[in-house]
C-alpha positions in Angstrom: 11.2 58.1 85.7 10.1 57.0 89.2 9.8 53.7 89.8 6.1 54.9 90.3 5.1 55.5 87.2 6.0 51.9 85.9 3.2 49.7 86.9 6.0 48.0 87.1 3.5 29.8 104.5 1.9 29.4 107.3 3.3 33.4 108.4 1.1 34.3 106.1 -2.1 32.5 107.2 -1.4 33.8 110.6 -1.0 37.4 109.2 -4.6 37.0 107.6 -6.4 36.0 110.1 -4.4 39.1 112.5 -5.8 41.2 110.1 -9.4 39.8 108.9 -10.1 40.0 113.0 -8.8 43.5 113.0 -11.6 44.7 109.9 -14.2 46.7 110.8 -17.5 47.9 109.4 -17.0 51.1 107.2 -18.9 54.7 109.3 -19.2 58.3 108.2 -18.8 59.2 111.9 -16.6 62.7 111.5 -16.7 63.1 115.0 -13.3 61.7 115.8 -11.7 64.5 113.4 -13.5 67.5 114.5 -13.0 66.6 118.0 -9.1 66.0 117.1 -9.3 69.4 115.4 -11.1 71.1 118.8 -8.7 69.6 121.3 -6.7 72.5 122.6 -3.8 69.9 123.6 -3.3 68.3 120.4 -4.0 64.8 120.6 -6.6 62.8 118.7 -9.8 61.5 119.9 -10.5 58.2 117.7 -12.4 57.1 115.4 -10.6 59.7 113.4 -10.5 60.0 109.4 -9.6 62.5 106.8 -10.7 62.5 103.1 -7.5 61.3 100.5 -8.1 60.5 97.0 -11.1 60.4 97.4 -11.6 57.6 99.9 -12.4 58.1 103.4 -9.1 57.0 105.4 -10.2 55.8 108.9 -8.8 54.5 112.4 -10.1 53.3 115.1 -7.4 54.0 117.5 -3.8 55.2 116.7 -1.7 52.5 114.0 1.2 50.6 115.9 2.2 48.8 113.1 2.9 51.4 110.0 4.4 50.4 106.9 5.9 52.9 104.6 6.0 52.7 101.1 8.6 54.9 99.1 11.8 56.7 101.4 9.9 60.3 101.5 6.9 58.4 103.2 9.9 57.0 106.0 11.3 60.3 106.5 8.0 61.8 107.0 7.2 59.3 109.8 10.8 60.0 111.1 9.5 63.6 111.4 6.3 63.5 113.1 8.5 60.9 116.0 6.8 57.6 115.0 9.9 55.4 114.8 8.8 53.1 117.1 5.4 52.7 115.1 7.1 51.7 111.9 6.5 48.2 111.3 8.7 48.5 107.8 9.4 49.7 104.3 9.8 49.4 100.8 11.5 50.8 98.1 14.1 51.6 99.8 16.6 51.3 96.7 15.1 54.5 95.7 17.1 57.0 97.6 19.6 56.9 100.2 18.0 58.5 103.2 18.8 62.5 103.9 21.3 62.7 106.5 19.3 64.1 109.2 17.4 60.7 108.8 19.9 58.6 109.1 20.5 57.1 112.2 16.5 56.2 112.6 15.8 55.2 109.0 18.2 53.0 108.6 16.9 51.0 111.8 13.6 50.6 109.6 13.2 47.3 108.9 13.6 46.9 105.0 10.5 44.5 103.9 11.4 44.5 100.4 14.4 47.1 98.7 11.9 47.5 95.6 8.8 46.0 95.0 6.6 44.1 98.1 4.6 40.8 97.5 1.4 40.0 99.0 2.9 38.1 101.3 5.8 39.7 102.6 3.3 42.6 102.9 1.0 40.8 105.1 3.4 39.2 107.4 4.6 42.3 108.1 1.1 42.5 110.1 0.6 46.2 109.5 -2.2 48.4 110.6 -1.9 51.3 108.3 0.2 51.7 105.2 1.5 55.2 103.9 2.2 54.6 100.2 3.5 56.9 97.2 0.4 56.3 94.9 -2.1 53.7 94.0 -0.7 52.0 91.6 0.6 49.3 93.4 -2.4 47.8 94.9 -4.0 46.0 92.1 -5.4 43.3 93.7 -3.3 41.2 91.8 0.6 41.3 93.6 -1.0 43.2 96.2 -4.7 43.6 97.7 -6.7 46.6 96.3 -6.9 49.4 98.7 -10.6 48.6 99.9 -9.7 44.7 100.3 -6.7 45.9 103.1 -9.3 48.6 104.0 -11.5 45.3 104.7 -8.9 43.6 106.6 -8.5 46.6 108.6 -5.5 47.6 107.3 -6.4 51.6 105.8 -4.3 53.1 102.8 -3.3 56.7 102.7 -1.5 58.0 99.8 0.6 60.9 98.9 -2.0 63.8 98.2 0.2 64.6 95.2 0.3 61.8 93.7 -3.6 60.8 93.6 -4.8 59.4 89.9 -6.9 62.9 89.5 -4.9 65.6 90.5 -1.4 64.0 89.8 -1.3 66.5 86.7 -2.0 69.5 88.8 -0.3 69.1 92.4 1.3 71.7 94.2 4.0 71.9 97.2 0.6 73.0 99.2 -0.4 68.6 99.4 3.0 68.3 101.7 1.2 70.1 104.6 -2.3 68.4 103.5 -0.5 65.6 103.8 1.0 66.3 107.3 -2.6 67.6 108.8 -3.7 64.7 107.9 -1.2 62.0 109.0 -0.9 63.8 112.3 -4.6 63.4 113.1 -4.7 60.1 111.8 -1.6 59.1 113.9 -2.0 61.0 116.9 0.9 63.2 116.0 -0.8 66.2 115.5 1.5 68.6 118.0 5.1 67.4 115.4 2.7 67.9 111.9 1.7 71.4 113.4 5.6 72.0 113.7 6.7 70.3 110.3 4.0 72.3 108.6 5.0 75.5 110.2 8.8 75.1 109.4 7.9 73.6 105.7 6.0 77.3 105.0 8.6 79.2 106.5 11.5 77.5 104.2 9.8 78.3 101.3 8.9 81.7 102.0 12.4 82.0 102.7 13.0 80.9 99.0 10.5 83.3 97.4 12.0 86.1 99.5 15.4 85.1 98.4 14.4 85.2 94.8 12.1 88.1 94.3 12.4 90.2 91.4 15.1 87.7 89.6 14.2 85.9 86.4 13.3 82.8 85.9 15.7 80.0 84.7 14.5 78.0 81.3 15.1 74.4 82.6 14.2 71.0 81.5 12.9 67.7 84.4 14.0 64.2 82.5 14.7 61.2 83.9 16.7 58.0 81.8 14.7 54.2 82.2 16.5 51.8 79.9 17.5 54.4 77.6 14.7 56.1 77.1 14.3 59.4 78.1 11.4 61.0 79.6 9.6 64.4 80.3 8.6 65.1 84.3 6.7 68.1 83.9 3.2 69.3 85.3 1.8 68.7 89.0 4.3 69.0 91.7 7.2 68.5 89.5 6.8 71.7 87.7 5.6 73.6 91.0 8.9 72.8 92.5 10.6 73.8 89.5 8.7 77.3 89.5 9.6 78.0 93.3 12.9 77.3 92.8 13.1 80.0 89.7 12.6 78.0 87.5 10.4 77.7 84.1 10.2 74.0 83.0 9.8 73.7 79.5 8.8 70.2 78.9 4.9 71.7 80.6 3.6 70.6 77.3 5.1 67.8 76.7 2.8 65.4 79.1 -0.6 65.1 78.5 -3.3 66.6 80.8 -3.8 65.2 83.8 -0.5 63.5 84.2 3.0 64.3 85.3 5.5 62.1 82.4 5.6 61.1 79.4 8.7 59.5 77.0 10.3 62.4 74.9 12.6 62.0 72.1 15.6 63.8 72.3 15.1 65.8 68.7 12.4 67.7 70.8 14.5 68.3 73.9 16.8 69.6 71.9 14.8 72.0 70.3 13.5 73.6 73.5 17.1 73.8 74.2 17.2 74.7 78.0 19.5 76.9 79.5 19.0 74.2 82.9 18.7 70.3 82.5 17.5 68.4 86.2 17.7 64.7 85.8 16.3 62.6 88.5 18.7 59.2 89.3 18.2 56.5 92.4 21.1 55.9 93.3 25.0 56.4 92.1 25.2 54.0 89.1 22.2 55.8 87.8 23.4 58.9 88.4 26.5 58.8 86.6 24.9 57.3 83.7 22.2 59.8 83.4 24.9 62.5 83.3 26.6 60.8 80.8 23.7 60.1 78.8 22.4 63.6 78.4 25.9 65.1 77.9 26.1 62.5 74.8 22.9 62.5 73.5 22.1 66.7 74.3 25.8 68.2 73.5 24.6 70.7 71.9 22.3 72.3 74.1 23.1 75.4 76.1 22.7 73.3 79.7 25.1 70.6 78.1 27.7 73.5 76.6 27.6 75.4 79.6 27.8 72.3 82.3 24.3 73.3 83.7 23.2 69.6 84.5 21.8 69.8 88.1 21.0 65.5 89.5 18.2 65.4 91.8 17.3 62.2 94.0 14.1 60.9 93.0 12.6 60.7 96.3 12.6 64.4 96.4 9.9 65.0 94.8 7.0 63.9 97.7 6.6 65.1 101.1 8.8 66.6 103.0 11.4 66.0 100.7 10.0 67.8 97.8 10.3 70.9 99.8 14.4 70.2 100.7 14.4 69.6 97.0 12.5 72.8 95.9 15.4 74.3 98.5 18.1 72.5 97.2 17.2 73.5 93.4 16.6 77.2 93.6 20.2 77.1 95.1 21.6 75.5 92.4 19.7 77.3 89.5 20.3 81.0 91.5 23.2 80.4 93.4 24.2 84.3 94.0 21.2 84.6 95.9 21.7 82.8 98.6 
Protein backbone atom coordinates (compact mmCIF):
# COMPACT_ATOMS: atom_id res chain seq x y z
CA UNK A 1 0.00 0.00 0.00
CA UNK A 2 0.48 3.74 -0.38
CA UNK A 3 1.31 5.51 2.38
CA UNK A 4 -2.13 7.09 1.58
CA UNK A 5 -4.23 4.70 2.57
CA UNK A 6 -2.80 4.49 6.22
CA UNK A 7 -4.34 7.33 8.07
CA UNK A 8 -1.20 6.87 9.16
CA UNK A 9 7.72 28.78 18.13
CA UNK A 10 7.32 31.91 17.46
CA UNK A 11 7.70 30.87 13.25
CA UNK A 12 4.73 29.55 13.72
CA UNK A 13 2.80 32.41 15.32
CA UNK A 14 4.16 34.51 12.57
CA UNK A 15 2.97 32.03 9.92
CA UNK A 16 -0.67 32.27 11.45
CA UNK A 17 -1.10 35.57 11.50
CA UNK A 18 0.53 35.65 7.44
CA UNK A 19 -2.14 33.53 6.80
CA UNK A 20 -5.36 34.52 9.04
CA UNK A 21 -4.62 38.16 7.13
CA UNK A 22 -4.55 36.41 3.86
CA UNK A 23 -8.40 34.60 4.53
CA UNK A 24 -11.05 35.70 2.65
CA UNK A 25 -14.79 35.50 2.69
CA UNK A 26 -16.07 32.33 0.71
CA UNK A 27 -18.17 33.69 -3.15
CA UNK A 28 -19.85 31.68 -5.89
CA UNK A 29 -18.54 34.25 -8.33
CA UNK A 30 -17.73 31.81 -11.53
CA UNK A 31 -16.73 34.70 -13.41
CA UNK A 32 -13.02 34.41 -12.97
CA UNK A 33 -13.21 30.67 -14.67
CA UNK A 34 -15.34 31.32 -17.49
CA UNK A 35 -13.42 34.40 -18.31
CA UNK A 36 -10.10 32.20 -17.95
CA UNK A 37 -11.88 29.69 -20.19
CA UNK A 38 -12.85 32.72 -22.98
CA UNK A 39 -9.40 34.28 -22.97
CA UNK A 40 -8.07 33.52 -26.45
CA UNK A 41 -4.38 33.97 -24.93
CA UNK A 42 -4.44 31.67 -22.17
CA UNK A 43 -4.05 33.30 -19.05
CA UNK A 44 -6.33 33.55 -16.10
CA UNK A 45 -8.47 36.35 -15.02
CA UNK A 46 -8.84 35.93 -11.05
CA UNK A 47 -10.99 35.23 -8.78
CA UNK A 48 -10.79 31.90 -10.52
CA UNK A 49 -12.13 28.41 -9.03
CA UNK A 50 -12.96 25.02 -10.30
CA UNK A 51 -15.20 22.35 -8.54
CA UNK A 52 -12.80 19.21 -6.72
CA UNK A 53 -14.30 16.81 -4.40
CA UNK A 54 -16.75 18.44 -4.08
CA UNK A 55 -15.61 21.75 -2.67
CA UNK A 56 -15.26 24.84 -4.49
CA UNK A 57 -11.30 25.50 -4.79
CA UNK A 58 -10.80 29.34 -5.15
CA UNK A 59 -8.02 32.05 -5.67
CA UNK A 60 -7.96 35.31 -5.64
CA UNK A 61 -4.88 35.93 -7.60
CA UNK A 62 -2.26 33.34 -8.85
CA UNK A 63 -0.47 31.08 -5.50
CA UNK A 64 3.27 32.11 -5.05
CA UNK A 65 3.75 29.92 -2.38
CA UNK A 66 2.58 26.23 -3.43
CA UNK A 67 3.17 23.26 -1.39
CA UNK A 68 3.08 19.87 -2.87
CA UNK A 69 1.98 16.92 -1.13
CA UNK A 70 3.08 13.46 -2.55
CA UNK A 71 6.16 13.31 -5.60
CA UNK A 72 3.45 13.01 -8.64
CA UNK A 73 1.88 16.33 -7.23
CA UNK A 74 5.91 17.94 -7.60
CA UNK A 75 6.28 16.63 -10.98
CA UNK A 76 3.08 17.85 -12.06
CA UNK A 77 4.04 21.46 -10.97
CA UNK A 78 7.47 20.82 -12.58
CA UNK A 79 5.40 20.34 -15.83
CA UNK A 80 3.08 23.16 -15.95
CA UNK A 81 6.79 25.54 -15.28
CA UNK A 82 5.88 26.51 -11.65
CA UNK A 83 9.32 25.78 -9.97
CA UNK A 84 9.73 28.98 -8.79
CA UNK A 85 6.12 28.90 -7.12
CA UNK A 86 6.91 25.88 -5.05
CA UNK A 87 7.25 26.83 -1.60
CA UNK A 88 7.96 22.89 -0.63
CA UNK A 89 7.06 19.19 -0.30
CA UNK A 90 6.31 16.25 1.42
CA UNK A 91 6.55 12.77 1.12
CA UNK A 92 9.19 12.80 -0.65
CA UNK A 93 10.46 9.30 0.61
CA UNK A 94 7.82 7.94 -1.58
CA UNK A 95 9.52 7.82 -4.89
CA UNK A 96 12.67 8.95 -6.33
CA UNK A 97 11.78 11.64 -8.81
CA UNK A 98 11.52 10.47 -12.76
CA UNK A 99 14.55 11.52 -14.42
CA UNK A 100 13.30 14.16 -16.54
CA UNK A 101 12.38 15.79 -13.12
CA UNK A 102 15.39 15.67 -11.69
CA UNK A 103 17.44 18.58 -11.77
CA UNK A 104 14.18 20.88 -10.62
CA UNK A 105 12.69 18.55 -8.12
CA UNK A 106 15.39 17.96 -6.28
CA UNK A 107 15.87 21.88 -5.74
CA UNK A 108 12.25 21.56 -3.92
CA UNK A 109 12.65 22.30 -0.67
CA UNK A 110 11.82 19.00 1.34
CA UNK A 111 9.45 20.24 4.36
CA UNK A 112 9.02 16.86 5.76
CA UNK A 113 10.40 13.32 3.82
CA UNK A 114 7.08 11.64 5.10
CA UNK A 115 4.51 13.02 7.13
CA UNK A 116 4.16 17.14 7.79
CA UNK A 117 3.09 18.63 11.25
CA UNK A 118 0.93 21.52 11.72
CA UNK A 119 3.64 23.51 12.24
CA UNK A 120 6.22 22.72 9.79
CA UNK A 121 3.21 23.11 7.42
CA UNK A 122 2.39 26.47 8.38
CA UNK A 123 5.79 28.03 8.54
CA UNK A 124 6.17 27.03 5.31
CA UNK A 125 3.69 30.07 4.65
CA UNK A 126 1.91 28.51 1.77
CA UNK A 127 -0.90 29.86 -0.30
CA UNK A 128 -2.19 26.79 -1.95
CA UNK A 129 -1.55 23.18 -1.22
CA UNK A 130 -1.81 20.36 -3.99
CA UNK A 131 -2.28 17.17 -1.94
CA UNK A 132 -2.74 13.30 -2.81
CA UNK A 133 -6.08 12.93 -0.88
CA UNK A 134 -7.93 14.07 2.12
CA UNK A 135 -6.90 12.07 4.55
CA UNK A 136 -4.35 13.96 5.95
CA UNK A 137 -6.13 17.04 7.06
CA UNK A 138 -7.97 16.00 10.03
CA UNK A 139 -7.85 18.83 12.03
CA UNK A 140 -6.00 17.04 14.39
CA UNK A 141 -1.93 16.93 13.01
CA UNK A 142 -3.11 19.10 10.36
CA UNK A 143 -6.00 21.82 9.85
CA UNK A 144 -9.15 20.47 8.07
CA UNK A 145 -9.37 21.51 4.55
CA UNK A 146 -12.01 24.45 5.29
CA UNK A 147 -9.93 25.74 8.46
CA UNK A 148 -6.66 26.33 5.71
CA UNK A 149 -9.49 27.30 3.26
CA UNK A 150 -10.23 29.94 6.21
CA UNK A 151 -6.77 31.04 6.54
CA UNK A 152 -6.65 31.47 3.00
CA UNK A 153 -4.67 28.75 2.28
CA UNK A 154 -7.16 26.55 -0.57
CA UNK A 155 -6.71 22.61 -0.91
CA UNK A 156 -6.93 20.84 -4.12
CA UNK A 157 -6.66 17.21 -4.25
CA UNK A 158 -5.99 14.57 -6.78
CA UNK A 159 -9.34 14.06 -8.65
CA UNK A 160 -8.64 10.33 -8.38
CA UNK A 161 -8.17 10.04 -5.24
CA UNK A 162 -11.43 11.94 -3.83
CA UNK A 163 -13.40 9.83 -0.79
CA UNK A 164 -16.37 9.18 -3.48
CA UNK A 165 -15.05 8.25 -6.62
CA UNK A 166 -11.72 6.72 -5.25
CA UNK A 167 -13.37 3.23 -6.24
CA UNK A 168 -14.22 4.28 -9.66
CA UNK A 169 -11.40 6.70 -11.09
CA UNK A 170 -10.10 6.64 -14.40
CA UNK A 171 -6.73 7.88 -16.25
CA UNK A 172 -9.39 10.68 -17.70
CA UNK A 173 -8.93 12.75 -13.67
CA UNK A 174 -5.09 13.35 -14.92
CA UNK A 175 -6.27 15.93 -17.49
CA UNK A 176 -9.27 17.11 -15.07
CA UNK A 177 -6.69 17.53 -12.94
CA UNK A 178 -4.44 19.58 -15.23
CA UNK A 179 -7.53 21.87 -16.60
CA UNK A 180 -7.93 22.65 -13.46
CA UNK A 181 -4.58 23.39 -11.88
CA UNK A 182 -3.70 25.49 -14.96
CA UNK A 183 -6.63 27.86 -14.44
CA UNK A 184 -6.18 27.94 -10.98
CA UNK A 185 -2.44 28.73 -11.39
CA UNK A 186 -2.34 30.76 -14.34
CA UNK A 187 -0.69 28.00 -16.30
CA UNK A 188 -3.26 27.25 -18.54
CA UNK A 189 -1.05 27.54 -22.03
CA UNK A 190 1.61 24.22 -20.27
CA UNK A 191 -1.86 22.12 -18.95
CA UNK A 192 -3.24 22.58 -22.58
CA UNK A 193 0.16 20.98 -23.72
CA UNK A 194 0.47 18.28 -20.87
CA UNK A 195 -3.02 17.35 -21.60
CA UNK A 196 -2.56 17.15 -25.24
CA UNK A 197 0.67 14.95 -25.04
CA UNK A 198 -0.93 12.84 -21.98
CA UNK A 199 -3.92 11.74 -24.78
CA UNK A 200 -1.67 11.24 -27.42
CA UNK A 201 0.65 8.67 -25.36
CA UNK A 202 -2.12 6.67 -24.50
CA UNK A 203 -3.68 6.52 -27.71
CA UNK A 204 -0.33 5.49 -28.81
CA UNK A 205 -0.70 2.52 -26.26
CA UNK A 206 -4.26 1.43 -27.39
CA UNK A 207 -3.05 1.53 -31.02
CA UNK A 208 -0.05 -0.45 -30.05
CA UNK A 209 -2.12 -3.13 -28.48
CA UNK A 210 -5.24 -3.58 -30.53
CA UNK A 211 -6.58 -6.82 -31.11
CA UNK A 212 -4.05 -8.60 -28.46
CA UNK A 213 -5.34 -10.26 -25.44
CA UNK A 214 -5.41 -9.21 -22.30
CA UNK A 215 -2.85 -10.35 -19.62
CA UNK A 216 -4.41 -11.92 -16.18
CA UNK A 217 -2.42 -9.88 -13.65
CA UNK A 218 -2.55 -9.24 -9.96
CA UNK A 219 -1.75 -5.16 -8.17
CA UNK A 220 -0.40 -6.00 -4.38
CA UNK A 221 1.53 -4.09 -2.35
CA UNK A 222 3.61 -5.55 1.11
CA UNK A 223 3.04 -3.10 4.58
CA UNK A 224 4.62 -4.94 7.44
CA UNK A 225 4.03 -8.22 6.05
CA UNK A 226 0.78 -8.04 5.11
CA UNK A 227 -0.19 -8.16 1.80
CA UNK A 228 -2.71 -6.24 0.12
CA UNK A 229 -5.11 -6.06 -2.99
CA UNK A 230 -4.96 -2.50 -5.20
CA UNK A 231 -7.65 -2.99 -7.46
CA UNK A 232 -10.62 -0.85 -8.70
CA UNK A 233 -10.45 3.08 -9.59
CA UNK A 234 -7.43 4.20 -11.40
CA UNK A 235 -5.49 1.24 -10.34
CA UNK A 236 -7.31 -1.19 -12.31
CA UNK A 237 -7.86 1.42 -15.34
CA UNK A 238 -4.20 1.55 -15.66
CA UNK A 239 -3.95 -1.95 -15.47
CA UNK A 240 -6.70 -2.44 -18.39
CA UNK A 241 -4.88 0.16 -20.76
CA UNK A 242 -1.86 -1.37 -20.38
CA UNK A 243 -3.50 -5.02 -21.43
CA UNK A 244 -4.04 -5.97 -18.61
CA UNK A 245 -7.04 -7.73 -16.57
CA UNK A 246 -6.51 -7.32 -12.83
CA UNK A 247 -7.95 -10.04 -10.98
CA UNK A 248 -8.09 -8.89 -7.45
CA UNK A 249 -11.34 -6.26 -8.99
CA UNK A 250 -13.38 -8.11 -6.41
CA UNK A 251 -11.33 -8.34 -3.83
CA UNK A 252 -11.86 -4.49 -2.45
CA UNK A 253 -15.08 -3.48 -1.47
CA UNK A 254 -17.19 -0.91 -3.45
CA UNK A 255 -16.17 2.31 -3.41
CA UNK A 256 -12.60 1.80 -2.53
CA UNK A 257 -9.37 0.98 -4.22
CA UNK A 258 -7.43 -1.71 -1.33
CA UNK A 259 -8.02 -3.89 0.87
CA UNK A 260 -5.64 -6.75 2.91
CA UNK A 261 -5.70 -10.14 1.09
CA UNK A 262 -4.43 -13.35 2.35
CA UNK A 263 -2.26 -15.03 0.24
CA UNK A 264 -4.47 -18.52 0.08
CA UNK A 265 -6.76 -16.30 -2.12
CA UNK A 266 -4.01 -14.84 -4.36
CA UNK A 267 -3.01 -17.94 -4.91
CA UNK A 268 -6.06 -19.20 -6.06
CA UNK A 269 -6.58 -16.54 -8.77
CA UNK A 270 -3.23 -17.53 -9.77
CA UNK A 271 -2.14 -14.70 -12.15
CA UNK A 272 -0.25 -15.15 -15.09
CA UNK A 273 1.27 -11.25 -14.12
CA UNK A 274 2.01 -10.04 -10.44
CA UNK A 275 2.71 -5.83 -10.13
CA UNK A 276 3.88 -4.97 -6.69
CA UNK A 277 4.11 -1.38 -5.84
CA UNK A 278 7.50 -0.59 -3.49
CA UNK A 279 8.95 3.19 -2.38
CA UNK A 280 12.05 2.92 -2.60
CA UNK A 281 14.98 0.07 -3.02
CA UNK A 282 14.89 -1.72 0.41
CA UNK A 283 11.17 -2.11 -0.24
CA UNK A 284 11.59 -3.25 -3.45
CA UNK A 285 13.78 -6.06 -2.98
CA UNK A 286 11.82 -7.19 -0.16
CA UNK A 287 8.58 -7.18 -1.89
CA UNK A 288 10.17 -9.34 -4.63
CA UNK A 289 11.31 -11.65 -2.29
CA UNK A 290 8.30 -11.75 -0.35
CA UNK A 291 5.95 -12.81 -3.20
CA UNK A 292 8.49 -15.21 -4.77
CA UNK A 293 8.39 -17.02 -1.08
CA UNK A 294 5.07 -16.73 -0.11
CA UNK A 295 3.37 -17.16 -4.03
CA UNK A 296 5.96 -19.87 -5.59
CA UNK A 297 3.62 -21.55 -6.99
CA UNK A 298 1.89 -19.34 -8.98
CA UNK A 299 2.32 -19.12 -12.78
CA UNK A 300 3.80 -15.19 -12.36
CA UNK A 301 6.21 -16.64 -9.65
CA UNK A 302 7.14 -19.92 -11.89
CA UNK A 303 7.53 -18.07 -14.89
CA UNK A 304 9.54 -14.78 -13.34
CA UNK A 305 6.49 -12.46 -14.37
CA UNK A 306 6.92 -10.09 -11.22
CA UNK A 307 6.80 -6.58 -12.79
CA UNK A 308 7.77 -3.56 -9.48
CA UNK A 309 6.09 -0.41 -10.02
CA UNK A 310 6.95 2.91 -8.02
CA UNK A 311 4.20 3.87 -5.97
CA UNK A 312 3.97 7.32 -7.05
CA UNK A 313 2.94 6.16 -10.44
CA UNK A 314 -0.24 5.74 -9.87
CA UNK A 315 -1.53 9.81 -9.74
CA UNK A 316 -1.08 12.44 -12.29
CA UNK A 317 1.03 12.56 -14.72
CA UNK A 318 2.78 9.70 -13.55
CA UNK A 319 0.03 7.29 -13.69
CA UNK A 320 0.06 7.72 -17.37
CA UNK A 321 4.23 7.04 -17.71
CA UNK A 322 3.21 4.15 -15.50
CA UNK A 323 0.14 2.93 -17.70
CA UNK A 324 3.20 3.36 -20.47
CA UNK A 325 5.71 1.73 -18.74
CA UNK A 326 3.34 -1.42 -17.79
CA UNK A 327 1.76 -2.31 -21.06
CA UNK A 328 5.57 -2.55 -22.12
CA UNK A 329 6.35 -4.86 -19.75
CA UNK A 330 3.22 -7.05 -19.83
CA UNK A 331 3.29 -6.92 -24.10
CA UNK A 332 6.65 -6.35 -24.73
CA UNK A 333 6.62 -7.63 -28.59
CA UNK A 334 4.43 -4.87 -29.26
CA UNK A 335 6.34 -2.20 -28.95
Amino acid sequence: MTRRHFRGLPALSCAALVLTACASPASTDTTGAAKAAARPSGGTDYPAQVTNCGRTVRVEKAPERIVSFFPSNTELLLRLGLKDRIAGQTWTNQSPPKPAYATDYRKVKVLAPGEIGREALLAARPDFIVADGEYQFDGKKLPTITELARLGVPVYIDSAFCPKTTGTATLAATTTDLTALGTLLDARPAALRAAAETRERLAAVDKALTGRPATTAAMVQIVDKQLYALAGGLYSDVVRRAGGRNLLDDAVPKGSNFAPLSVEALAKKNPDVLIYHYTGAADRAASAQWLKTHLAATSAVRHGRLIAVPAADFSELRAVDGTVTLAKSLHPDAF
